[in-house]
Steps between C-alpha positions, in 0.01 A plus 500: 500500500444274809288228356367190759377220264284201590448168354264231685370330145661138521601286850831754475397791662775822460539846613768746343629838565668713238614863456559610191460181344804338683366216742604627890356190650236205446320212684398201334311211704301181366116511702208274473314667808549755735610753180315835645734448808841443324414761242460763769790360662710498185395860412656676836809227508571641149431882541649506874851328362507833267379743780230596248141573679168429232507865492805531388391296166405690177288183405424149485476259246285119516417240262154474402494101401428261377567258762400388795101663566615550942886596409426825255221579706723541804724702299302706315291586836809581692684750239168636448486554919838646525409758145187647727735498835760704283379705235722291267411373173517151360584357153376118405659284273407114407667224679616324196671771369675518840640165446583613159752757596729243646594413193589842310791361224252188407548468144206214466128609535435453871219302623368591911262238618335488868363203616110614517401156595188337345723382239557841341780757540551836517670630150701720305738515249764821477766641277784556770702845528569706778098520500290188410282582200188253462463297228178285675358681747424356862209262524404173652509192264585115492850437471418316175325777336708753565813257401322462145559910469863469516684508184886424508756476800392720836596469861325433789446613840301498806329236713308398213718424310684303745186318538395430148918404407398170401230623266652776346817257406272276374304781279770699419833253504860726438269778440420555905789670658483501889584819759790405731328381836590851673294717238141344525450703786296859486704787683358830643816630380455403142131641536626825633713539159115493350323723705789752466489481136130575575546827738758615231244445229188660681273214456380466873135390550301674792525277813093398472574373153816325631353163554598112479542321143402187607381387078324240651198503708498435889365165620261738669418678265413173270290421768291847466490418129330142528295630777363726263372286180347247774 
């Protein structure tokens, strides 16, 4: 199967191609602006170093979130483009289970943070095989609350958690065990291992159901909410 996999949910935007679940090539770039562009950009460099064509692919795969509102946007309103352009269909998977798969022999309970600003992260906690299995599902919580639902040693990983190091040392002591600096990063190839799992497993959503999981609501749509109890 000739899978194209897209991840735009954190500041480390990545694009991978596999077939057959064995990676053929990937692009990985860090983007504050101008992501639409590089994504596009990133897409063809990818499929034109394998002389594969979008019609060529039996599918795509994107993460849904959470993280940043603009970033999974982008991504989810590209793969979404090039599933209408080709016929193809799409699996989803979360973001923080992306991150989760680069750690696949983790004997410790693993924890994913993103940085969600406004003093709160983005959260889970797995069970680490050659599939992540949830043990706290993803949501959007204070670093200190979500630190008070962690019982024994885990590690952690992500840009949250690389934010929050001083707190979760201070919380947690011996008990925190910190990623290596070159795992916190999300990988389309990690995320393609997830939406391949989902192909093989049948559990595809329609593509008008396939939307963002952003947990936590927009600033504009905040705005829309106040607006409406004035």
């Amino acid at each position: 199967m000739k899978l194209l996999t897209v991840d735009t949910s954190t500041s480390t935007c990545s694009v991978a191609l596999t077939i057959d679940g064995r990676l053929a090539a990937e692009s990985l770039f860090d983007t504050e602006r101008t992501l639409s562009e590089r994504l596009l950009a990133s897409v063809d460099a990818v499929l034109r170093d394998s002389g594969i064509c979008l019609d060529d692919l039996d599918g795509f795969g994107v993460s849904l979130g959470p993280g940043s509102f603009t970033g999974v946007r982008i991504g989810v309103s590209t793969v979404k483009g090039f599933s209408l352009a080709t016929g193809k269909p799409v699996a989803g998977f979360s973001s923080l289970s992306m991150l989760a798969m680069n750690f696949p022999a983790c004997s410790l309970p693993l924890c994913t943070l993103f940085d969600a600003r406004k003093k709160e992260v983005y959260a889970a906690l797995y069970r680490c095989g050659a599939l992540p299995e949830q043990i706290i599902a993803d949501r959007v919580i204070s670093p200190e609350r979500f630190l008070g639902l962690i019982e024994g040693p885990a590690l952690f990983a992500g840009n949250g958690a690389l934010k929050y190091r001083a707190l979760i040392e201070e919380t947690l002591g011996d008990r925190a065990v910190f990623a290596p600096d070159h795992c916190h990063q999300p990988r389309a190839a990690a995320g393609a291992v997830l939406a391949l799992e989902a192909f093989r497993a049948g559990g595809l959503l329609p593509l008008p159901a396939l939307n963002p999981t952003y947990i936590r609501p927009s600033e504009a749509e905040l705005m829309r909410m106040m607006q409406k109890t004035l």
